[in-house]
C-alpha positions as CSV (number, residue, x, y, z in Angstrom):
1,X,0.0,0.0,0.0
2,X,2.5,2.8,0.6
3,X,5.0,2.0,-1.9
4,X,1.8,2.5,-4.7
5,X,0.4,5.3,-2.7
6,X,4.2,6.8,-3.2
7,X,4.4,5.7,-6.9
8,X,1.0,7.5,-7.5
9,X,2.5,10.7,-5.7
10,X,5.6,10.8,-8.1
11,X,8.3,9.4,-5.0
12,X,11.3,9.0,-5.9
13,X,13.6,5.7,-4.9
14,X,13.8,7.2,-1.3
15,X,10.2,6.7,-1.3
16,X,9.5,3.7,-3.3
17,X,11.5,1.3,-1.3
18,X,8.6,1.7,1.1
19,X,8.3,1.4,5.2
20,X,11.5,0.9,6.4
21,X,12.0,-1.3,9.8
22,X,13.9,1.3,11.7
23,X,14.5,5.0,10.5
24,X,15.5,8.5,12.1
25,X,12.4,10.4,13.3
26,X,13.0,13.7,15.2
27,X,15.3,13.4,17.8
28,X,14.8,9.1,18.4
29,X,14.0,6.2,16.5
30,X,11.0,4.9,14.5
31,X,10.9,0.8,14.8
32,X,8.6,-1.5,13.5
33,X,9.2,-5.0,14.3
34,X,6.1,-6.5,13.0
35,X,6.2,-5.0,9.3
36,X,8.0,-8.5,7.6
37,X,4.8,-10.1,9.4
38,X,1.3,-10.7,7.2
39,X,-1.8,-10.2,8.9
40,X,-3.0,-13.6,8.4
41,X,0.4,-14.4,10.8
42,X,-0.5,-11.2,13.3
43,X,-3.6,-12.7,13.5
44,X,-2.7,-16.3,13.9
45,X,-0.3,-15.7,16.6
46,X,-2.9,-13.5,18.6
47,X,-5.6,-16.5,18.2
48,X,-2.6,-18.9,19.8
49,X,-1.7,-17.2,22.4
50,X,-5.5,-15.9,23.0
51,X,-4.6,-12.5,23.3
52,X,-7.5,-9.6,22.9
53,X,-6.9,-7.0,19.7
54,X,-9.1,-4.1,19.2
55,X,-10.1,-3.0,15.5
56,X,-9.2,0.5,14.1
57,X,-13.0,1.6,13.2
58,X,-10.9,4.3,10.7
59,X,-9.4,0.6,8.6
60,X,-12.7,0.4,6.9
61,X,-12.9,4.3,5.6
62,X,-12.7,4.3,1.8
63,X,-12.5,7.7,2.2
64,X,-9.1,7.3,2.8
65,X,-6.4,6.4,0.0
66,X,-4.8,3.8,1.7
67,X,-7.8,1.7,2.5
68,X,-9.4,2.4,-0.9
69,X,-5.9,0.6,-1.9
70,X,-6.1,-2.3,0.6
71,X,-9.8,-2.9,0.2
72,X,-10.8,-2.1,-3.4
73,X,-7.2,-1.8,-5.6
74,X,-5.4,-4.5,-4.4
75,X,-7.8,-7.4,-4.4
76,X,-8.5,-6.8,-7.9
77,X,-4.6,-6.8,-7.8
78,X,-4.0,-10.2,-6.5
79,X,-6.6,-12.0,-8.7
80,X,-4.5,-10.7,-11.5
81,X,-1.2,-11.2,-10.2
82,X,-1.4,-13.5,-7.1
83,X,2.4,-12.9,-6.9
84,X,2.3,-9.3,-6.8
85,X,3.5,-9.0,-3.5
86,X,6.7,-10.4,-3.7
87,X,7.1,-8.9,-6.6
88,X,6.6,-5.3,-5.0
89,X,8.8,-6.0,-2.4
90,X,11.5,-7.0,-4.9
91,X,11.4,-3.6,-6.6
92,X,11.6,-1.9,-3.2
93,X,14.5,-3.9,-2.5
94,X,16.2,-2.2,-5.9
95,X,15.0,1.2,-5.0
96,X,16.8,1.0,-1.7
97,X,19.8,0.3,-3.4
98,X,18.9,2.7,-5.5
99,X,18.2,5.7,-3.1
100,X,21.4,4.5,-0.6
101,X,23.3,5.2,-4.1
102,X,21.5,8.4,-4.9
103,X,21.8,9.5,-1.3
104,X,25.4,9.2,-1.2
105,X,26.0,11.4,-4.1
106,X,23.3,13.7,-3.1
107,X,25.2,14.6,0.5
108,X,28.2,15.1,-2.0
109,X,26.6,17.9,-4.3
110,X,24.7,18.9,-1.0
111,X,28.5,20.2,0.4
112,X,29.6,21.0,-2.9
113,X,26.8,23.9,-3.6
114,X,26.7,24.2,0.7
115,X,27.4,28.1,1.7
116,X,28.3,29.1,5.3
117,X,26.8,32.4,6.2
118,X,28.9,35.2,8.3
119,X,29.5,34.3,12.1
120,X,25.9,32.6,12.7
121,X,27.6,29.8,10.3
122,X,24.1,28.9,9.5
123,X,24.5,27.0,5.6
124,X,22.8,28.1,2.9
125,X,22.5,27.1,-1.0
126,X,23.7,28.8,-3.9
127,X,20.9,28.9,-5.7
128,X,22.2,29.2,-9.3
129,X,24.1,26.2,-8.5
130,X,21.1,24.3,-6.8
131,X,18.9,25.1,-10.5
132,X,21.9,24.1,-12.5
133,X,21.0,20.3,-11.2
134,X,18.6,18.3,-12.9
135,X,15.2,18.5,-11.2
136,X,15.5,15.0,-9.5
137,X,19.1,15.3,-8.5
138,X,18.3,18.9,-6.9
139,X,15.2,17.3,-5.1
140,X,17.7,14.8,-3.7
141,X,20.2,17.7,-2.4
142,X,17.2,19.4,-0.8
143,X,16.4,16.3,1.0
144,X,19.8,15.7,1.7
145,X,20.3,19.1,3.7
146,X,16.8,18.2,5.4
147,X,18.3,15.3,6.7
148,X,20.9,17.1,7.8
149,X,19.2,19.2,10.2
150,X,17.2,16.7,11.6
151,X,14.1,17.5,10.0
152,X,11.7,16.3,7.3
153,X,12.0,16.6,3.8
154,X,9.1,18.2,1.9
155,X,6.8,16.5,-0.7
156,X,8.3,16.7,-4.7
157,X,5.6,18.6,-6.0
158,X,5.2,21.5,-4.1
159,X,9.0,21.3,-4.0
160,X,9.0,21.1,-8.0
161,X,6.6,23.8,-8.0
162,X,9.1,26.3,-5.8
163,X,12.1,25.3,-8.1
164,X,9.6,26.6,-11.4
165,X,9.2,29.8,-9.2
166,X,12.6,30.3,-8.1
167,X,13.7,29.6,-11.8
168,X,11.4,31.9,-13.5
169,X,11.2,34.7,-10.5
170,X,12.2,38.7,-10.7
171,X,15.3,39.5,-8.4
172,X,12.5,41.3,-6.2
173,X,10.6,38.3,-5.5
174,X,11.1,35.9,-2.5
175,X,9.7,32.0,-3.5
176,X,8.7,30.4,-0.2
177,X,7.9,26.8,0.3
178,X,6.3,25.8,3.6
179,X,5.5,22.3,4.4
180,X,5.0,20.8,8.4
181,X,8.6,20.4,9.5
182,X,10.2,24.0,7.8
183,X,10.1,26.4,5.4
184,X,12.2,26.7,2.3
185,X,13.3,30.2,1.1
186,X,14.8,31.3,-2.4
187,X,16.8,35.1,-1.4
188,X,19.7,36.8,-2.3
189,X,20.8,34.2,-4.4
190,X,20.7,31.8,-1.9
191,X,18.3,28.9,-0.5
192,X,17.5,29.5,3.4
193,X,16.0,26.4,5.1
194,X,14.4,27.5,8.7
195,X,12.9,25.6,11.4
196,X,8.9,26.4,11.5
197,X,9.0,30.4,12.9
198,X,7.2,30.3,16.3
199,X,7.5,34.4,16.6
200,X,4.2,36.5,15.4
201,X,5.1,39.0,12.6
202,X,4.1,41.9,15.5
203,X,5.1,41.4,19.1
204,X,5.8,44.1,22.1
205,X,6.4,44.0,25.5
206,X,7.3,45.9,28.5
207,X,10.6,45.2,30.3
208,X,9.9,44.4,33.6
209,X,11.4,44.9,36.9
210,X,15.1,43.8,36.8
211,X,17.4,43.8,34.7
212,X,16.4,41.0,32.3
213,X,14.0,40.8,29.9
214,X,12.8,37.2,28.3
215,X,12.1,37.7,24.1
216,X,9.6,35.6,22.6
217,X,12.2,35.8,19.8
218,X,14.6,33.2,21.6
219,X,16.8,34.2,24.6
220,X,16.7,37.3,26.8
221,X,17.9,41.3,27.1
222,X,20.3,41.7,30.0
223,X,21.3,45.6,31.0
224,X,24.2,45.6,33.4
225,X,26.2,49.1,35.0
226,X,24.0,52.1,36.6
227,X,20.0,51.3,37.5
228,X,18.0,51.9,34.8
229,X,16.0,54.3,35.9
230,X,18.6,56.2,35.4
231,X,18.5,55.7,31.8
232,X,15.3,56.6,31.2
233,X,11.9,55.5,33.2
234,X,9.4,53.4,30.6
235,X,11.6,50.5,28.8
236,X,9.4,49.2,26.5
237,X,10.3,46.4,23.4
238,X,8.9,45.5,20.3
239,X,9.6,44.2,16.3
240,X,11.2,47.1,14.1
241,X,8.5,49.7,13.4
242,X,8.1,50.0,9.8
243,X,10.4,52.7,8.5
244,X,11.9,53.0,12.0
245,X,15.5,55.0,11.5
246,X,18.6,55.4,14.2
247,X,21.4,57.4,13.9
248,X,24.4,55.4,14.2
249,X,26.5,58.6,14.3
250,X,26.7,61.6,16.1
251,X,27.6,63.6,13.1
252,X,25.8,61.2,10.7
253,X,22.1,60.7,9.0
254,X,19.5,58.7,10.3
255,X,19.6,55.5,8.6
256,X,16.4,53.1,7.8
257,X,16.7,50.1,10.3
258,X,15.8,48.1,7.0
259,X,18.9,49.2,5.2
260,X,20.8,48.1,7.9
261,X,20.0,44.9,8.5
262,X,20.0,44.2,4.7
263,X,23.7,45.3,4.6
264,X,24.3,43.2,7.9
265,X,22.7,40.2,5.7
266,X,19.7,39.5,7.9
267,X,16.8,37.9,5.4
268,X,13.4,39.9,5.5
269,X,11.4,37.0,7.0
270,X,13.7,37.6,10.0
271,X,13.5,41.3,10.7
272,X,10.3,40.9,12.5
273,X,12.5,38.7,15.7
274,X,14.6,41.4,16.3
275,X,13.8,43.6,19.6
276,X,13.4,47.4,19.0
277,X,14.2,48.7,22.6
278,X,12.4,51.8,23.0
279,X,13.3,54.2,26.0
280,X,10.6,56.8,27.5
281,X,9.3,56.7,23.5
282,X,12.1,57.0,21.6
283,X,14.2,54.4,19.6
284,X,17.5,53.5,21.1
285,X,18.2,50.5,19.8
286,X,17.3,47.2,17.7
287,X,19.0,44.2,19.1
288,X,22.9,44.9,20.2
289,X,23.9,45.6,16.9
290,X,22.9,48.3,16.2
291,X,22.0,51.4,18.5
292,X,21.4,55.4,18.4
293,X,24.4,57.5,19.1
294,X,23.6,59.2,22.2
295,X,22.6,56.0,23.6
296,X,25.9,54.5,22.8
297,X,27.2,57.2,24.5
298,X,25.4,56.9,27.6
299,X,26.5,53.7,28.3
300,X,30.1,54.1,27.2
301,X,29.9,57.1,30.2
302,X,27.8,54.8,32.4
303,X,30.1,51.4,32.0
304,X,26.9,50.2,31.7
305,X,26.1,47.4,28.9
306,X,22.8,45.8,27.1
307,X,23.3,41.8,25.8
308,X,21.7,39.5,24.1
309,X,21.9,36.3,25.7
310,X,21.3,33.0,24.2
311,X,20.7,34.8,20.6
312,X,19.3,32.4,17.9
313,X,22.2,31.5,15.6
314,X,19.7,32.8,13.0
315,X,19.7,36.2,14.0
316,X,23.2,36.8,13.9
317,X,24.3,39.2,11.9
């Protein structure tokens, strides 16, 4: 059943070999010790040893593909070819070969076209590179990343769908590909691949009593030197406003926090996650990275010091 519900999908050999009997899943193990077993030898061996079973009630749902398969396909199937079973397993057998083959070389390309970005060394893709690959191969070196990091890797089609976009897209135009274990993203001439977001695009806070503040971005704010009432009196922190400025420079211009952080390399999906700190209404800083003059100042004067601990690697700049 799943290695025809995967041929009817368009899997590859990583798919077609079928269920495996052991494979990575998330940060453990998947085992399944019964799947060499038929049902007519499950159920045999629970009628020996009188043991009690209860029925999945979902198992007779034609709604469902698989049990359309198992209930309306394959019999027709088996009168046909009585053999087919062995004979599916066979192929699976080659397609594991197969895939074990196509991995290898795919992990290969994967550190061949692999880019390490600035001091987060987080990897990315060169993209050019990545669409230079025959659609299958590429597929393979996406998968190959996913694995990886640990996570899943998404379905072909939507995935041949965002290589179309990414091929045929303007240099302003970001193709995204979401699936449930991350997102893909085509940017700056590069591939991203990030973990599922859990920050809202709009988030504020006030920073409470102490001198540490907890993000919902990933880590906290930690002021350290004079009291910070001393500073100013209402501490309050939020995402970038849109077309926020600082001025970096006593002497300088006001720059566009946007600008800076595309300089500085940070994607635009990722803007959003970094704290604006905003003192008694006015803009003093945006992460540790980059903060207003006088501010600056002030703490030089104080000895006094703002960090960001336990950054996200992601949100270095």
């Amino acid at each position: 059943e799943t290695v025809l519900l995967r041929l009817l999908r368009g899997a590859g050999p990583d798919g077609l070999r079928g269920m495996q009997p052991l494979r990575l899943l998330a940060p453990g193990w998947l085992g399944r010790p019964l799947l060499a077993w038929t049902r007519g030898e499950i159920l045999e061996y629970l009628r020996r040893n009188e043991l009690d079973y209860l029925h999945d009630p979902t198992n007779r749902d034609l709604s469902l593909d698989r049990n359309y398969l198992r209930h309306r396909v394959l019999p027709e199937i088996a009168r046909r070819w009585p053999g087919y079973r062995s004979s599916i397993l066979q192929s699976c057998r080659w397609q594991g070969a197969a895939a074990r083959s196509m991995n290898v070389e795919a992990r290969r390309t994967f550190e061949q076209l692999a880019r390490t970005r600035g001091h987060s060394g987080e990897t990315t893709l060169d993209a050019a590179d990545w669409l230079a690959l025959e659609a299958e191969q590429g597929f393979a070196v996406i998968g190959a990343w996913c694995a990886a990091e640990a996570i899943g890797a998404p379905p072909t089609r939507p995935l041949s769908e965002f290589r179309a976009q990414c091929a045929s897209a303007r240099p302003d135009r970001q193709p995204v590909l979401d699936w449930p274990d991350a997102r893909l993203h085509a940017w700056g001439g590069h591939l991203w691949l990030d973990h599922k977001p859990v920050v809202p695009g709009g988030w504020q806070c006030a920073w409470p009593d102490g001198n540490r503040c907890r993000l919902p971005v990933g880590g906290s704010l930690a002021w350290s030197g004079v009291a910070r009432g001393e500073i100013g009196r209402h501490w309050h922190l939020s995402n970038p406003p849109r077309g926020a400025r600082l001025r970096l420079h006593a002497d300088g211009p006001a720059r566009e926090v946007s600008e800076l952080m595309r300089e500085a390399g940070i994607p635009p999906w990722r803007r959003h996650a970094y704290p604006a700190l905003s003192i008694d209404g006015r803009l003093c800083a945006v992460g540790v990275d980059w903060m207003d003059a006088r501010f600056a100042e002030r703490l030089a004067r104080s000895g006094s010091r703002l960090e960001w601990r336990q950054r996200p690697t992601a949100l270095l700049p």
